[in-house]
Every structure is written in structure tokens, then in C-alpha cells.
C-alpha positions as a LaTeX table, in Angstrom:
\begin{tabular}{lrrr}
\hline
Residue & $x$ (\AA) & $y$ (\AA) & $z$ (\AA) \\
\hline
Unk1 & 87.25 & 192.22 & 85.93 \\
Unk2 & 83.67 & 192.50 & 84.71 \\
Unk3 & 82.26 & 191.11 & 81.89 \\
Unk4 & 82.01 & 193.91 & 79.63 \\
Unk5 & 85.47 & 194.92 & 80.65 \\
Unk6 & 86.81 & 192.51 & 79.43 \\
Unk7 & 85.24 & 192.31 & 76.28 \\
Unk8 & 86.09 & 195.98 & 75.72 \\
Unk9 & 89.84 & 194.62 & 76.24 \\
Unk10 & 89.78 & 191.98 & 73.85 \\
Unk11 & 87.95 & 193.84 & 71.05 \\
Unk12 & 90.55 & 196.69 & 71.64 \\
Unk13 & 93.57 & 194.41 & 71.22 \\
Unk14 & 91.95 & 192.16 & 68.06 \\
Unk15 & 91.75 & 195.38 & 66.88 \\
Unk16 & 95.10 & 196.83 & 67.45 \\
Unk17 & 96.22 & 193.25 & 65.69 \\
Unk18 & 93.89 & 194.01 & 63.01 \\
Unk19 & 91.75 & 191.09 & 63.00 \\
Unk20 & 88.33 & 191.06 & 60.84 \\
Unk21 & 85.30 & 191.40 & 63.28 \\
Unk22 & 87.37 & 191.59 & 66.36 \\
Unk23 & 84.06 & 192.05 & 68.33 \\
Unk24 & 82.46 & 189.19 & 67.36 \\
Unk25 & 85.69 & 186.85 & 67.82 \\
Unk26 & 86.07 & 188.57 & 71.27 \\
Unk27 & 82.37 & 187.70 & 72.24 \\
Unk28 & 82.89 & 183.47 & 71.17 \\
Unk29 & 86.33 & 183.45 & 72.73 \\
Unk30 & 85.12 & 184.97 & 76.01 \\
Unk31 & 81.87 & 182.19 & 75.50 \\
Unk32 & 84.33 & 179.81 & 75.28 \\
Unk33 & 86.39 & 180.72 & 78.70 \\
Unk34 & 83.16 & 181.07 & 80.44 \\
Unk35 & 80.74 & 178.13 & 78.75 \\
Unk36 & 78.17 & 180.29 & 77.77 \\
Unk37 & 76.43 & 181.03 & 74.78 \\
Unk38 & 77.50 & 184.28 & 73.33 \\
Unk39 & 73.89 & 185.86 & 74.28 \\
Unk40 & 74.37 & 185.44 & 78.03 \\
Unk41 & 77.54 & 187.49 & 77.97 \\
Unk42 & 75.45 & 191.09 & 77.18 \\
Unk43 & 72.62 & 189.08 & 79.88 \\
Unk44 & 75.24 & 188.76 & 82.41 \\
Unk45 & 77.67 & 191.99 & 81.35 \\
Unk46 & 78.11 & 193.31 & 85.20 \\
Unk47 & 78.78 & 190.27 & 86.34 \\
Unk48 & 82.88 & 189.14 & 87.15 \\
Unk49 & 85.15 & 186.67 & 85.66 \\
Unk50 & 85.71 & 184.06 & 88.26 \\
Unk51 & 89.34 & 182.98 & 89.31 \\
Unk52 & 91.47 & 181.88 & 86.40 \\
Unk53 & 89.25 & 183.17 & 83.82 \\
Unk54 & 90.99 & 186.30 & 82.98 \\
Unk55 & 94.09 & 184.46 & 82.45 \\
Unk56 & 92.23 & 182.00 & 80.37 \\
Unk57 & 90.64 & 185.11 & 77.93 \\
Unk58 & 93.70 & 186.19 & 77.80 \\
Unk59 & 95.25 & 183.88 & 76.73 \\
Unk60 & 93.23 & 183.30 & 74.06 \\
Unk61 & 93.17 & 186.87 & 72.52 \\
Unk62 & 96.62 & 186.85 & 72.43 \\
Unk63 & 96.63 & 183.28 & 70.13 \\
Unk64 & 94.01 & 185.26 & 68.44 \\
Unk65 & 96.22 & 188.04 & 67.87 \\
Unk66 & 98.79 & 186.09 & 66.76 \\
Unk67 & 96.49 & 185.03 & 63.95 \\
Unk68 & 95.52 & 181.61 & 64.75 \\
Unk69 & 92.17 & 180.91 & 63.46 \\
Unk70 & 89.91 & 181.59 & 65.66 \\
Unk71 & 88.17 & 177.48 & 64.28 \\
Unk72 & 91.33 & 176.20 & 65.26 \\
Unk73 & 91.05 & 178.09 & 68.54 \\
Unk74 & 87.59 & 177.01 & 69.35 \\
Unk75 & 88.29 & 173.68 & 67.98 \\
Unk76 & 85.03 & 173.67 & 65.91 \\
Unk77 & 83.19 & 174.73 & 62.65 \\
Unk78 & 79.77 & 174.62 & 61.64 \\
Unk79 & 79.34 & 172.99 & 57.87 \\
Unk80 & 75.92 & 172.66 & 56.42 \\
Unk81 & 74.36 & 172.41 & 59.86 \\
Unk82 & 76.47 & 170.09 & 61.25 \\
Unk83 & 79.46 & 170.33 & 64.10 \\
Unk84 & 83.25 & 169.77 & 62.83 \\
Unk85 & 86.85 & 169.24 & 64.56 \\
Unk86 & 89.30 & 171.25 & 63.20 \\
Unk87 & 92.85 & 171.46 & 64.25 \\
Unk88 & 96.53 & 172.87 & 62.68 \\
Unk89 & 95.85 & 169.05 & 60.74 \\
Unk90 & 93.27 & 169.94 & 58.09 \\
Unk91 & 92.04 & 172.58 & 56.23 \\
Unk92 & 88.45 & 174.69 & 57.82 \\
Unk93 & 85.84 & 174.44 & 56.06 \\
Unk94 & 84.45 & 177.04 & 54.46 \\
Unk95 & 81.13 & 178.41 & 53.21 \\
Unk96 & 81.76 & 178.43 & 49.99 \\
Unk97 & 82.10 & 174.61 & 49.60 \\
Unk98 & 78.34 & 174.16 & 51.26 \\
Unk99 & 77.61 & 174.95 & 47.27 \\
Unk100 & 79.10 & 172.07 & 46.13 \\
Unk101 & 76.93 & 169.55 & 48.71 \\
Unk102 & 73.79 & 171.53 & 47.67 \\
Unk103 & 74.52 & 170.58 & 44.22 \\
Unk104 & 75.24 & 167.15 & 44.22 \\
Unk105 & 71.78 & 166.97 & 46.65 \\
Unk106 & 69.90 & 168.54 & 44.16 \\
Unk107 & 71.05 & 165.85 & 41.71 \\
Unk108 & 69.73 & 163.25 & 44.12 \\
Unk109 & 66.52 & 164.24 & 44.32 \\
Unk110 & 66.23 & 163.04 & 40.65 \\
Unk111 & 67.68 & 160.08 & 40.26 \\
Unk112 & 66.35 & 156.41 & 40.97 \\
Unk113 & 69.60 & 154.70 & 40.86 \\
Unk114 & 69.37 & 152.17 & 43.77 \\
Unk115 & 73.10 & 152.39 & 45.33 \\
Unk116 & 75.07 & 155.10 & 44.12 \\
Unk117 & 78.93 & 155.00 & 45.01 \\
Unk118 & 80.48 & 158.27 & 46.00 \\
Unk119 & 84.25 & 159.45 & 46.17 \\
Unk120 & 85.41 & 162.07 & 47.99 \\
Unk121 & 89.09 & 163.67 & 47.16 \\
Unk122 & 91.44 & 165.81 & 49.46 \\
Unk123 & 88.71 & 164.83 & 52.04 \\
Unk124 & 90.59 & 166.94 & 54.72 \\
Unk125 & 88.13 & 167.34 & 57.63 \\
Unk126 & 86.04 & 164.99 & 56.52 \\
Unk127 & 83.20 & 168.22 & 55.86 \\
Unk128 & 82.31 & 167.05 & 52.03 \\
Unk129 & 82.22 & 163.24 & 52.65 \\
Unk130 & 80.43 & 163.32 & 56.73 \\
Unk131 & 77.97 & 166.50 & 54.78 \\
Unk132 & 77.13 & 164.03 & 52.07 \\
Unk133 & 76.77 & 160.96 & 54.53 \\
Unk134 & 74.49 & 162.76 & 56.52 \\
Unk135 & 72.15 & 164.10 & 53.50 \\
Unk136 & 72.28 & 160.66 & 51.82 \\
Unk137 & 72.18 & 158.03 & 54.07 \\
Unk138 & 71.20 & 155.50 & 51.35 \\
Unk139 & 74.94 & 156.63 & 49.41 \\
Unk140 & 78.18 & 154.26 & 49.72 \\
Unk141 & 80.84 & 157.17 & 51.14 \\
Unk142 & 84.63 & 156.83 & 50.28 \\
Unk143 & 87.05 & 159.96 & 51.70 \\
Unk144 & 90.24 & 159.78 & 50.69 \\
Unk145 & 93.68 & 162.12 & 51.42 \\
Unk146 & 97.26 & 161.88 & 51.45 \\
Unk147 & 97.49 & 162.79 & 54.85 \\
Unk148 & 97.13 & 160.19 & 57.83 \\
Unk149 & 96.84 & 163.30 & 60.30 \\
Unk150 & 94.09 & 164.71 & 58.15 \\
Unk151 & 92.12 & 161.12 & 58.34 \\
Unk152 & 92.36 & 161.01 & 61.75 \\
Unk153 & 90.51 & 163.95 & 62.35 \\
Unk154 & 88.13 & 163.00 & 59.52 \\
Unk155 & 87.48 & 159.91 & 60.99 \\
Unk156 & 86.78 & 162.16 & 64.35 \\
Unk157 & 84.51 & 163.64 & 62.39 \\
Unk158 & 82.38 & 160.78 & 61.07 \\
Unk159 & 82.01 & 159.24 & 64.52 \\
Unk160 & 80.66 & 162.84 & 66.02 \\
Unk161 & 78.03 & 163.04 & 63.11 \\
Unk162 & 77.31 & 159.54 & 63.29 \\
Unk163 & 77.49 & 158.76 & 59.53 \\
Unk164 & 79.16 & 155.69 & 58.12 \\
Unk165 & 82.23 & 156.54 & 55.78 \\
Unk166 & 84.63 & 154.80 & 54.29 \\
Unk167 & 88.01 & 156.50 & 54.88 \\
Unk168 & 91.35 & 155.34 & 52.66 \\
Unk169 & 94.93 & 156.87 & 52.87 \\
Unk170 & 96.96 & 157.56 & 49.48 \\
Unk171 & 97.51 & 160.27 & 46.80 \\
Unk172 & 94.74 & 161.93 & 44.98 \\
Unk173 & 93.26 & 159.30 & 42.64 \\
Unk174 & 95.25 & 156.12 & 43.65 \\
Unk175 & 93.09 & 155.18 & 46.51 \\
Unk176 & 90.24 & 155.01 & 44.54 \\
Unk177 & 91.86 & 153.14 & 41.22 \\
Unk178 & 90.19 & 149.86 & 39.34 \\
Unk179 & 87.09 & 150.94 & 40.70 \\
Unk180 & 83.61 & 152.80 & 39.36 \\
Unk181 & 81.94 & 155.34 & 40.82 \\
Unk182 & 79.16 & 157.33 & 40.36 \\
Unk183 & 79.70 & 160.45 & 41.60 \\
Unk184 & 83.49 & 161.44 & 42.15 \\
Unk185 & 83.68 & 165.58 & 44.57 \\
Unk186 & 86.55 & 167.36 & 46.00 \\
Unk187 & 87.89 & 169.83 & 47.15 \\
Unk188 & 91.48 & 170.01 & 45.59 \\
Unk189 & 94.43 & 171.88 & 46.54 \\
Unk190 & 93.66 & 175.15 & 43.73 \\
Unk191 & 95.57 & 178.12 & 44.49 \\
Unk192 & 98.47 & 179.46 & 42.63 \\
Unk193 & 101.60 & 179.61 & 44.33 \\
Unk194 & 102.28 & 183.34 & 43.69 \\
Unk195 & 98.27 & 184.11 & 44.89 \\
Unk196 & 99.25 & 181.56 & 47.94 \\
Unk197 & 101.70 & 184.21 & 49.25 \\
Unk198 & 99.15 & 187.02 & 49.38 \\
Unk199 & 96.68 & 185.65 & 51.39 \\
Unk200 & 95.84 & 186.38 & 54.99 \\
Unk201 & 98.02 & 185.64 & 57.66 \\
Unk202 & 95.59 & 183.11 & 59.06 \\
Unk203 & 95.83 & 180.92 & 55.79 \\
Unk204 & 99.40 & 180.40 & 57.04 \\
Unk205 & 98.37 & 178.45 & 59.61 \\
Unk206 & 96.61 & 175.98 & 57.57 \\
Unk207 & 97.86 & 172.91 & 55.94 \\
Unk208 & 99.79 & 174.61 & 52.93 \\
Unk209 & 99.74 & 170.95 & 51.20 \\
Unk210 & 95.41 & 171.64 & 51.33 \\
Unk211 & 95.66 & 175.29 & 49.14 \\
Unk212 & 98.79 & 175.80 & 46.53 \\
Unk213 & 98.01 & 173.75 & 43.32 \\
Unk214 & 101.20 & 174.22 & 41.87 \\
Unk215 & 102.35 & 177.37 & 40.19 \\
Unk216 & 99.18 & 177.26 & 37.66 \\
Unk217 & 96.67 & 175.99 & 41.03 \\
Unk218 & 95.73 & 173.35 & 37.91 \\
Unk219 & 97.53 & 170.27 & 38.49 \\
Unk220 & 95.17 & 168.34 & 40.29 \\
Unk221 & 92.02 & 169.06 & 37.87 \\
Unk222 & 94.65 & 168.22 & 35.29 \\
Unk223 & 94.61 & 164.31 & 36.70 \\
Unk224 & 91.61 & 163.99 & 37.54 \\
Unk225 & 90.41 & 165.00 & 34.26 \\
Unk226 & 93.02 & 162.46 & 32.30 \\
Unk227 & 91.45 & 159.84 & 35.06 \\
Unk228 & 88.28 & 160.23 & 35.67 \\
Unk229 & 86.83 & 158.04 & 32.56 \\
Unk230 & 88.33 & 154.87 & 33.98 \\
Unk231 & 87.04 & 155.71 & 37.27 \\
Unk232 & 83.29 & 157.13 & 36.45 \\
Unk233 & 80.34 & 154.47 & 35.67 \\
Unk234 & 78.51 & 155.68 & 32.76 \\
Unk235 & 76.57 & 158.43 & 33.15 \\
Unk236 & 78.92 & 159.57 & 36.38 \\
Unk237 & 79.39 & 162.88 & 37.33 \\
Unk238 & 82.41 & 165.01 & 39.01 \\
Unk239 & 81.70 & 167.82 & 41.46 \\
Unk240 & 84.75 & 170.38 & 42.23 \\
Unk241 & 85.10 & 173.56 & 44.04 \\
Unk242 & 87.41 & 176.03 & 42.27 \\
Unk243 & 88.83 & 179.51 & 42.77 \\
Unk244 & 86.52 & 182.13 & 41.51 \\
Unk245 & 88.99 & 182.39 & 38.21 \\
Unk246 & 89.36 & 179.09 & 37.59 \\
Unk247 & 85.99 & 177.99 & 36.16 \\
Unk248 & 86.96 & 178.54 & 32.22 \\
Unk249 & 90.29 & 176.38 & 32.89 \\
Unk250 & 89.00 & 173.43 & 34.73 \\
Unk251 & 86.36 & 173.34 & 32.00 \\
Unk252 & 88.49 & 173.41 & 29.23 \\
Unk253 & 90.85 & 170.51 & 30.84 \\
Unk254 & 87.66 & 168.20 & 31.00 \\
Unk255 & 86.17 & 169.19 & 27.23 \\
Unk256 & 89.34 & 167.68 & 25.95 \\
Unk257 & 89.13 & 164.55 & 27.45 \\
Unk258 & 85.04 & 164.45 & 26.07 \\
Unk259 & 83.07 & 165.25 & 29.34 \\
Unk260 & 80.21 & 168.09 & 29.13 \\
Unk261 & 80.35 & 170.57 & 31.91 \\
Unk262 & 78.75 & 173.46 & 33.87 \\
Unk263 & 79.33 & 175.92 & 36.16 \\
Unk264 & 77.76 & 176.84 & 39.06 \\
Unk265 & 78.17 & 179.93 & 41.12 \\
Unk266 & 78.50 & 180.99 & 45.00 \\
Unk267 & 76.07 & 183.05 & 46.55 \\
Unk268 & 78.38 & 185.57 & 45.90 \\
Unk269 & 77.99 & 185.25 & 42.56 \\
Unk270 & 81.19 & 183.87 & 41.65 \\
Unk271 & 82.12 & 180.72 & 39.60 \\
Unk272 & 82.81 & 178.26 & 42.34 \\
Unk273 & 82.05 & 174.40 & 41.23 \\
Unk274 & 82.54 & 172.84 & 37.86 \\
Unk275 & 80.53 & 169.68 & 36.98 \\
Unk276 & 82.05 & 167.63 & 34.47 \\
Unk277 & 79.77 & 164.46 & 33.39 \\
Unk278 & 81.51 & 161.38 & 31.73 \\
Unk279 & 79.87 & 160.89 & 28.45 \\
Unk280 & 79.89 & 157.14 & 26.98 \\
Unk281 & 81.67 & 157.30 & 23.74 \\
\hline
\end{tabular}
């Protein structure tokens, strides 16, 4: 089997399975069977597949046709420049929540506070609190979730970017009770249930516990927003990503309990993280 061959094959049957960009996930799967960078595939397209690896690409277009994520496949996402482990344990990043790091840097580069103290909820992969680690090296790091599978790989994660975080185990807010902090981000759990079962067959394959937000997708904001003035120094701030609907909501939910907010949208022009900052009354 030659090269091209046998990326003809797999974009034919990614298609056939109607997966987005079947080329392109035929290309890095083949890359992956062969160690290659995609680029030396078109180099090297008359050359043959050595014994095993046909079985081996094949293999993996089928998972891939099955739906599996091609991340999860690959074992690896990129997430504001930086390498990440991702397995069936944790959600992938995505895109989108670069926004929310961008943000909170922006806000660093104007403030002279010494030693700043950072939470990060639903930590998941570890992509918010490792991103933030990494960018702010000076910062005190804290990423907490619910899940001990998810904190292993976040921990993974940490160690492979070299950046020193603090990782605790327990249920939204608790782990980071009777303590202040200057900057609180996550990454909640913010889709609807009834939105939850329209969503692509690869979101099934991710941690369902890291999308549906109960039937509203509001719960968590909810807490945090009844919490967060115990939990903020003065003057602290609260980063979250939320579905492109959502911004009015979340806002509304933190007005009530006295915190100014803001909205800031994805490159795609959607809303996509609210600010809330805790006001000294």
C-alpha cells in the first residue's frame, strides 16, 4: 500500500462516516502510524507502508469512524502553545477557552500586586491552571475537580509543562473554602441538558459530568456567585467561560449578589467569558 493510497482510503471512509475534515484527520492519523510530521506524508506519497502499518492506520480510522475524538486518539492537544494529555478522563480543550487565559493575562500586565493567589475550578485537563502557570510564573496556582481520574491527568499535565500547581480533589467550591483569593477562573460544567443531547456524537465520548449544567446549564454560576464574596480578597476578580447564550444570565446571577461585570467575546464574536469583580461593600 502506498502512501497516498492509503490516505485516499481513510479520507474515503471518514467520509462515508461523516466526520468534519476527514482529510485532515486522515493526514495526522496516518502521521501518527508512521512518526512523521504531516508534511512528509505528500514528501514521501509513493513511498509504502512498512509491515504492520496498514493494520495500524486502520485501525485507527475505524476508532475514528466510530467517533472517538480524534485528541483522544492522538492522545494530545495543543492549548495556548503548549502540549496536553487528553484521554476518555477529562474534557479537550478547546479554542474557545484560550480567551479566557488571554484575559486574565491582560489583567496582569497591570497590576503590581506582589503574590497574587489563583483558583482554578472544574480544572479537568489541567489546560486553564498549567496555561496560567506557564504565563505567570510569579502566580500561586490551585486546580481543583471532583474527579480523581481528571487530577491525575492534570497532574500529567503540570509535570510535562513543567509548571508548579497546586492540585486539590473535592466539589466545586469546597476545596478552596476559608481561604482568599485573588483571582478565582473556570471552566464549569454549562450546557443544558436538553442542548446536551444534540450535540455531536464525539461530545459523547467526553466526560458528561464536564458539559450538562443541569437542566438550566446555570447551577454552577449559581454557587459560585452566592460564594464567591467569602472566597475573593478585595478587589478579586472571577473569570468564566460560558455558552454563547449564557452571558446575560451569568451576569444577572452575579449583579444580585453586588459584583460588577463584563463580557467578553470569542473571536467568533460570540459572548464567551463573564468577569464578575467583588466589590467591597
Amino acid at each position: 500500500m502506498k502512501i497516498y493510497e492509503a490516505l485516499q482510503w481513510g479520507e474515503r471512509k471518514l467520509k462515508e462516516a461523516e466526520v468534519d475534515n476527514p482529510r485532515w484527520d486522515a493526514d495526522l492519523l496516518l502521521s501518527q502510524v508512521m512518526g512523521w510530521r504531516r508534511e512528509q506524508l505528500y514528501l514521501e506519497r509513493e513511498g509504502l507502508l512498512a509491515n504492520g502499518q496498514w493494520e495500524s492506520y486502520q485501525a485507527l480510522i475505524i476508532r475514528r469512524s466510530a467517533r472517538e475524538p480524534l485528541q483522544y486518539i492522538l492522545k494530545n492537544q495543543e492549548f495556548m502553545g503548549l502540549s496536553f494529555y487528553v484521554d476518555e478522563r477529562v474534557l479537550i480543550p478547546r479554542a474557545d477557552s484560550e480567551i479566557l487565559v488571554e484575559k486574565l493575562l491582560e489583567f496582569k500586565n497591570s497590576t503590581t500586586q506582589a503574590r497574587i493567589r489563583i483558583a482554578d475550578l472544574c480544572t479537568g485537563s489541567g489546560a486553564l491552571a498549567v496555561a496560567i502557570a506557564h504565563y505567570w510564573p510569579e502566580a500561586s496556582v490551585v486546580g481543583t475537580d471532583l474527579s480523581s481520574a481528571a487530577l491525575e491527568v492534570a497532574s500529567y499535565n503540570g509535570q510535562r509543562n513543567d509548571v508548579r500547581v497546586e492540585w486539590r480533589k473535592g466539589d466545586f467550591c469546597e476545596p478552596i473554602r476559608g481561604e482568599r483569593w485573588d483571582w478565582i477562573v473556570s471552566n464549569p460544567p454549562y450546557v443544558p441538558e436538553e442542548e446536551y443531547r444534540s450535540l455531536a456524537p464525539e461530545i459523547f465520548k467526553e466526560p458528561e459530568m464536564a458539559f450538562v449544567g443541569a437542566e438550566n446549564g446555570l447551577i454552577f454560576y449559581q454557587c459560585l456567585a452566592e460564594e464567591a464574596a467569602s472566597l475573593l480578597n478585595v478587589e478579586g476578580k472571577i473569570l468564566m467561560e460560558i455558552g454563547w447564550h449564557q452571558g446575560q444570565s451569568v451576569q444577572n446571577l452575579f449583579q444580585k449578589q453586588g459584583f460588577k461585570t463584563q463580557i467578553f467575546q470569542d473571536y467568533g464574536g460570540r459572548d464567551r467569558v463573564v468577569c464578575a469583580e467583588f466589590i467591597m461593600r
